[in-house]
N, C-alpha and C positions, 0 to 999 in steps of 0.2 A: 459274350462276344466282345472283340477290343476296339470300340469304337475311336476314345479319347487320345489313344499312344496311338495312333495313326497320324494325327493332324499336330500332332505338338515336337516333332523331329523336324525340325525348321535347321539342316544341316549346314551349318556355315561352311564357306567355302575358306579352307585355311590359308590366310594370306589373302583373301578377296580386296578386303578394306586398304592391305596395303596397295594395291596398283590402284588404289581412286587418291592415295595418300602422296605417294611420287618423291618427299622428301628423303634427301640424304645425309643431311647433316644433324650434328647431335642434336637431342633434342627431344620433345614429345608432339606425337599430332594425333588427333582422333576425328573420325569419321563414325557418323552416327547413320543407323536404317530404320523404315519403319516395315511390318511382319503385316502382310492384309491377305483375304482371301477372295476369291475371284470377284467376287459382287462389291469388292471393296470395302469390306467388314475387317476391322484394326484387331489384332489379334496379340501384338507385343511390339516391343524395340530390341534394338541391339547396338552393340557400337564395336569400333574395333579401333587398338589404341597400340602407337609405336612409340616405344622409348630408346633411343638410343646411349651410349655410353660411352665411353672406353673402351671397356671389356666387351663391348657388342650387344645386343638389339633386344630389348623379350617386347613380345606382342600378344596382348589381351584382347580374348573375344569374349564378349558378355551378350547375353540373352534372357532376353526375358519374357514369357508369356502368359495372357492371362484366360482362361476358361471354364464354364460352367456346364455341367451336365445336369440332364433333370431331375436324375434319382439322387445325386451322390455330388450336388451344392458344386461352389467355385473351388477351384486350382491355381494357385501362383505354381509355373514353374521356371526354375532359374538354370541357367548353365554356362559355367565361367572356363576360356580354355586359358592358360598360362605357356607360352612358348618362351625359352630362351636358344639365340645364339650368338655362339663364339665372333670376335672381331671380323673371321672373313666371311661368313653367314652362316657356319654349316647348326644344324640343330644338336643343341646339348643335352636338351629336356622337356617333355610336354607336360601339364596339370592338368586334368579334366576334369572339374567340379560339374556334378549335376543335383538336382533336388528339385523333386516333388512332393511339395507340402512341408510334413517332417522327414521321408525318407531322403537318406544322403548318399551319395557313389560320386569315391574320388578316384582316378586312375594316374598314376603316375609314372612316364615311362621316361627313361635314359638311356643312351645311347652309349655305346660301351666296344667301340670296335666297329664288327660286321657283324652286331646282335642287339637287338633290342631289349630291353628289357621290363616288363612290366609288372607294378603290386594294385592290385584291383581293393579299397576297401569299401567294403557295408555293413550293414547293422548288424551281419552272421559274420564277420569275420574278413581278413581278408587272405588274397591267393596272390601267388608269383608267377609268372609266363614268361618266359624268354624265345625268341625265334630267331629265326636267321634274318640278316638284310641281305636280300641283291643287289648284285653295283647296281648304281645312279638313281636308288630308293630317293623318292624324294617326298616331304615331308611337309612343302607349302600348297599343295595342289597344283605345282606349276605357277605357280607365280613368278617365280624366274622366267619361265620358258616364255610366257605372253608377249611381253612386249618386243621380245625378237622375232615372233612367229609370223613367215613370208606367206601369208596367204593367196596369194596367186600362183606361188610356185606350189606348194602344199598346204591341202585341203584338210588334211586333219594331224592332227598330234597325240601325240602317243606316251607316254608314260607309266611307270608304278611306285604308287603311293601307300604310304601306310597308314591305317586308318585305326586311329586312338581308340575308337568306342567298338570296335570287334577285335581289336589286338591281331591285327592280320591285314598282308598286303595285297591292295587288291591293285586293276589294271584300271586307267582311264583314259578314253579316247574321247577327245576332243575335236570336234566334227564344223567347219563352217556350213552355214544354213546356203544351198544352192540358191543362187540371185542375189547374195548380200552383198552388198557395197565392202570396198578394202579399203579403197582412197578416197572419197567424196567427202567424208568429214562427218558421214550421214552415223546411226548406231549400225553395228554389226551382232546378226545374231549368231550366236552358237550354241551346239549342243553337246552336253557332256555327260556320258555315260560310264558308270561303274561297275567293274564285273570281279565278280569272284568265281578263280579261274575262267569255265567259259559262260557262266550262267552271269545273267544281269542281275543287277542289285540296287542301282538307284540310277535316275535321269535327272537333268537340267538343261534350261533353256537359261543363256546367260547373254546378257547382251552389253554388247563392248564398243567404248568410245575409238575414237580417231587413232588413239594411242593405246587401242587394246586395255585400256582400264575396264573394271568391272563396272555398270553404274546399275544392273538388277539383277538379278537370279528367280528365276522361278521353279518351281519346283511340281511338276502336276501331283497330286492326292484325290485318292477313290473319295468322287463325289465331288469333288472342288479342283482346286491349287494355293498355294500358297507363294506369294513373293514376297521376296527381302529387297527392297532400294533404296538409292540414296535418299539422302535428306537433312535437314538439319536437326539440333539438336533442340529446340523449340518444341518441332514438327512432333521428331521422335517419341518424346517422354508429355506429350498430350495427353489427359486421364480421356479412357474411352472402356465403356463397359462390357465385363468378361464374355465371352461368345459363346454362347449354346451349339457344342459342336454337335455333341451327337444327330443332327438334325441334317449335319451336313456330309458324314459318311455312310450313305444307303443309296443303293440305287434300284429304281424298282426293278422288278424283274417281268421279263417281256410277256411272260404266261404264268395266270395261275397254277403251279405246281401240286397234283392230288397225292396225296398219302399211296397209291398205287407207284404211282410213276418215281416219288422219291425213292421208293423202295424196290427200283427195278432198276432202270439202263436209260439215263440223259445221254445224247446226243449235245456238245454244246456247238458251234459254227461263231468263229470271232476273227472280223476283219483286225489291224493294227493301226493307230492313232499315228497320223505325219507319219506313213511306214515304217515307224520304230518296230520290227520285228522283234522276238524272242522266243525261245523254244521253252513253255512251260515241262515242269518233269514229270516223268512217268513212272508211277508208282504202281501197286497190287490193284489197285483200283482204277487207275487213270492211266489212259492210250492216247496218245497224243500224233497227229500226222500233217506235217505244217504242207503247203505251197505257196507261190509267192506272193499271195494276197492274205492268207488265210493260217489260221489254225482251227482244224477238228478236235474238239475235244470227247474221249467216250468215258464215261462214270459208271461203274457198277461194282457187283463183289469180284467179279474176276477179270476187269476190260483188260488191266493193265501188265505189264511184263516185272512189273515189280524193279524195285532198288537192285544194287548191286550185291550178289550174296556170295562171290568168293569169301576165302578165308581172309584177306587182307581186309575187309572191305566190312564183315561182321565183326568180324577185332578191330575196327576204328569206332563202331557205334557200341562197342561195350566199353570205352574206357571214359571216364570220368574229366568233363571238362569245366570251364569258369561259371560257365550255367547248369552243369547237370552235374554236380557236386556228391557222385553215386558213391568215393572214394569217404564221404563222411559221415560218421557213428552215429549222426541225427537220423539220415535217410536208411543208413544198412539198417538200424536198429526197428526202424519203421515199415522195414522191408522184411526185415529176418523171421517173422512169423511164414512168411509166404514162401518163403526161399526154399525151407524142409518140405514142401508139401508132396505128397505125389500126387501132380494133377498136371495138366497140358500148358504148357507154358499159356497159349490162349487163355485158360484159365485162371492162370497166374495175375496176368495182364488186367484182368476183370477185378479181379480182388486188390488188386495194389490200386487198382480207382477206388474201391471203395474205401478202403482205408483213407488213401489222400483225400477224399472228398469231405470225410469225418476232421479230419487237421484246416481244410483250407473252408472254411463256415460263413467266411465273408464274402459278399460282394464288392470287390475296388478297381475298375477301369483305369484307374492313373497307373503313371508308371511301367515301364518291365523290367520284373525282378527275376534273380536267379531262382534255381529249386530250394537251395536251404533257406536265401529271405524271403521268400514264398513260404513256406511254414513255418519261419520266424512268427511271420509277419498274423500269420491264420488267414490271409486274403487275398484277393486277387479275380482273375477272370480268366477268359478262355488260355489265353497265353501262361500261366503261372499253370493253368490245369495241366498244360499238353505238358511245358517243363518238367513239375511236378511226378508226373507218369512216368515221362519218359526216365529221369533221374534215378525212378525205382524199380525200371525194370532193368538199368545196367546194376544196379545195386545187386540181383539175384541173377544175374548175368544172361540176360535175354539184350539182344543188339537193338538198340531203336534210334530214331529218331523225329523232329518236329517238325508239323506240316504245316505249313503257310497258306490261306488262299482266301474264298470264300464261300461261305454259307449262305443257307435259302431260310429264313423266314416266314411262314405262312401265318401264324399270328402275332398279335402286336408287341412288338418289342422297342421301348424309348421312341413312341410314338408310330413307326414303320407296319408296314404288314407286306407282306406278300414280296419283300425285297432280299437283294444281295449286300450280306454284310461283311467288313474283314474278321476271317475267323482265322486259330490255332486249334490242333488235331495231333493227337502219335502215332506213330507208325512202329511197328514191330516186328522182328522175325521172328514167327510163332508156328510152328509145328512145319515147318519148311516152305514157307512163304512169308513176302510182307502184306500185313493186313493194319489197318488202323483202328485206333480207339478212340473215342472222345468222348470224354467225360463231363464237358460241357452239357453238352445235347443227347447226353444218356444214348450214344449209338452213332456209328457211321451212316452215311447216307449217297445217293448219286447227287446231291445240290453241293455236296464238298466239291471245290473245283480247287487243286492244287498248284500252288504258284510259285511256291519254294518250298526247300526243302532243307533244314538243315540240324544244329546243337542246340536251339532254343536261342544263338545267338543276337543280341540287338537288330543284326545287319540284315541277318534273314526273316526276322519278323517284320523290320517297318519297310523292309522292300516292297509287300503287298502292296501299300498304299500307292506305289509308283508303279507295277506292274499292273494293277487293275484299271488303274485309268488309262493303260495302253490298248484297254483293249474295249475295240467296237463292237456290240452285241450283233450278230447275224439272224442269226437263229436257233431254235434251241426244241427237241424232239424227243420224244418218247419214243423207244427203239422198243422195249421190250418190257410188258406189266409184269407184275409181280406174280407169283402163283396164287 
């Protein structure tokens, strides 16, 4: 299960540093934050750094955080972004350094027109992705737009941005907090949500000076939050000792869960945190029926209506993407035993676990890796498992994809028992349905509660961590035991 990559996506907000910065003449300025989580436990710094020139602007985000889990020792991790642009602002080029530990991922995108373009490298290699830009793609988070933004005439803002670490443009609306002050001089808070197409994918509470500068960000995470604020650079780069997360992503669960009732039909019943609504998905397994307070959740082998299975829609989950890397002679070759078989695709599915499971022999919560650095690598956790799967069953051409959400617990894991953890799961179309696998936990269950759904991409796995803390426990029901 992925507890560590849950809590360590401390997402800068691009361009934040500069509305606390306000300078326009050439030059250099930096602004430094410190990274804490709700109880006030120091977790990293960061700083964000404007140079100007001549030829126009680059701006440096660095990150730094430090953690320790109980099996698997301390984590430095670092993440450096590189932005430049041209004299009248427009963007030329992003760098996106990340690294955990010894593993590296650099992302390099340019601008080329009315197309981006992207080369993704790792320790397996690297890929190219190009996509389209929509007019007025903007590429600071709105940092232009703030400080013009009338909030007494309009309540929320709107834009689309394109987001380096899933290489794809998502929408973000930007919401004033009802009863916030506009003119008193007082902070203003706001909330800023990201969605891919219409499904959510990350939140923030951001709270803004006089003049609409940024001066916190928070971020809620299953089990805590995390906030970036200002501060000085003294404050910032204070030695403070690495934080035992894993203690801080579980949440118990409201009822003992019996090996019956996992293996039949949960009921789950969840209010919404500050009424941030969202429409969890509804997979072969999960039925979901929202109203305006609430969402039903039902779990079993058949509650749900399943994914999408026209033709279009199973030809997008067979084709080989930045994480499920099916199109390469590591995975077909790893896969091509299974591929001849006559046997039910279901069974296919079965056997490309075990095989992966025989490649991936390590336990590593850092990090998420693609499927091929995942068995580069031989390690990983739920998240590299689900990738992993899934990658090998577009390899033999079964449609799948990766299920985001949480698991149930009933003995002790990194201290927890009887709790909700962030987990990854696959999903497949197997014998004319979608049904799920996980290899993790040796089996599907009704305590998987799914929260996204997607390519194994970065964006849809650390979205959990912000969608689960949206959501208020109700209640939760045994509809139907096992036989």
């Amino acid at each position: 299960m992925n507890i560590a990559r849950h809590a360590t996506r401390v997402i800068l907000l691009g361009g934040a540093g500069a509305l606390l910065a306000g300078a326009t003449a050439p030059g250099t300025s930096k602004d430094w934050y410190r990274i804490t989580l709700a109880d006030g436990s120091v977790i990293g710094a960061a700083s964000h750094e404007i140079s100007r020139d001549g030829a126009g602007t680059t701006i440096t985000d660095v990150q730094d955080i430090s953690l320790i889990e109980a099996h698997h020792g301390a984590m430095a991790l670092h993440q450096q972004r590189v932005e430049r642009r041209d004299a009248t602002g427009h963007t030329l080029s992003i760098i996106d350094k990340s690294r955990s530990g010894e593993a590296t991922t650099e992302t390099l995108m340019q601008i080329a027109g009315d197309v981006a373009r992207f080369t993704r490298r790792t320790a397996a290699g690297e890929r190219h992705v190009t996509i389209p830009l929509p007019p007025g793609v903007r590429f600071d988070d709105g940092e232009g737009l703030l400080s013009d933004w009338d909030m007494p005439r309009d309540r929320v803002l709107a834009f689309d941005q394109l987001d380096i670490g899933s290489m794809a443009i998502e929408h973000v609306v930007l919401e004033r907090v009802a009863g916030a002050p506009h003119e008193s001089g007082e902070s203003i808070a706001v909330i800023r949500r990201a969605y891919d197409g219409e499904q959510l994918r990350s939140v923030a509470r951001l709270l803004l000076d006089e003049r609409h500068r940024i001066v916190a960000v928070t971020y809620p995470m299953f089990g805590t939050r995390i906030t970036l604020h200002a501060t000085d650079r003294n404050i910032a780069q204070q030695p403070h000792p690495p934080l035992r997360i894993d203690l801080e992503m579980a949440v118990a669960s409201p009822f003992h869960i019996s090996p019956a009732a996992m293996h039949g039909h949960i009921r789950y019943r969840f209010r919404f945190a500050d009424g941030m609504r969202f429409l969890p998905p509804q997979t072969g397994e999960q039925r979901v029926a929202m109203s305006e307070e609430a969402a039903t959740v039902d779990v079993c082998n058949d509650c749900g209506p399943g994914l999408g299975s026209d033709a279009a829609a199973l030809s997008a989950a067979r084709q080989p993407t930045t994480w499920l890397q099916s199109d390469n002679a590591v995975l077909r070759d790893l896969a091509a035993p299974v591929a001849g078989m006559n046997v039910s695709d279901a069974r296919k599915m079965a056997l490309l676990a075990t095989r992966a499971r025989r490649r991936l022999s390590k336990l590593d919560p850092w990090g998420h890796y693609s499927a091929l650095d995942a068995l580069k690598r031989g390690a990983g956790d739920c998240t590299e498992d689900a990738v992993v799967l899934a990658a090998l069953g577009r390899a033999v051409g079964i449609p799948t994809k990766v299920v985001n959400g949480l698991a149930y617990v009933r003995g002790e894991f990194h201290g927890e028992r009887n709790a909700f953890l962030p987990h990854s799961w696959t999903i497949a179309w197997v014998d004319g349905a979608w049904r799920s696998f996980d290899m993790s936990l040796d089996g599907f269950d009704a305590t998987h509660i799914a929260l996204t759904v997607g390519d194994g991409d970065a964006r849809s796995v650390l979205a959990v961590g912000a969608l689960a803390s949206l959501l208020v426990w109700q209640d939760m029901a045994e509809v139907r035991a096992a036989p």
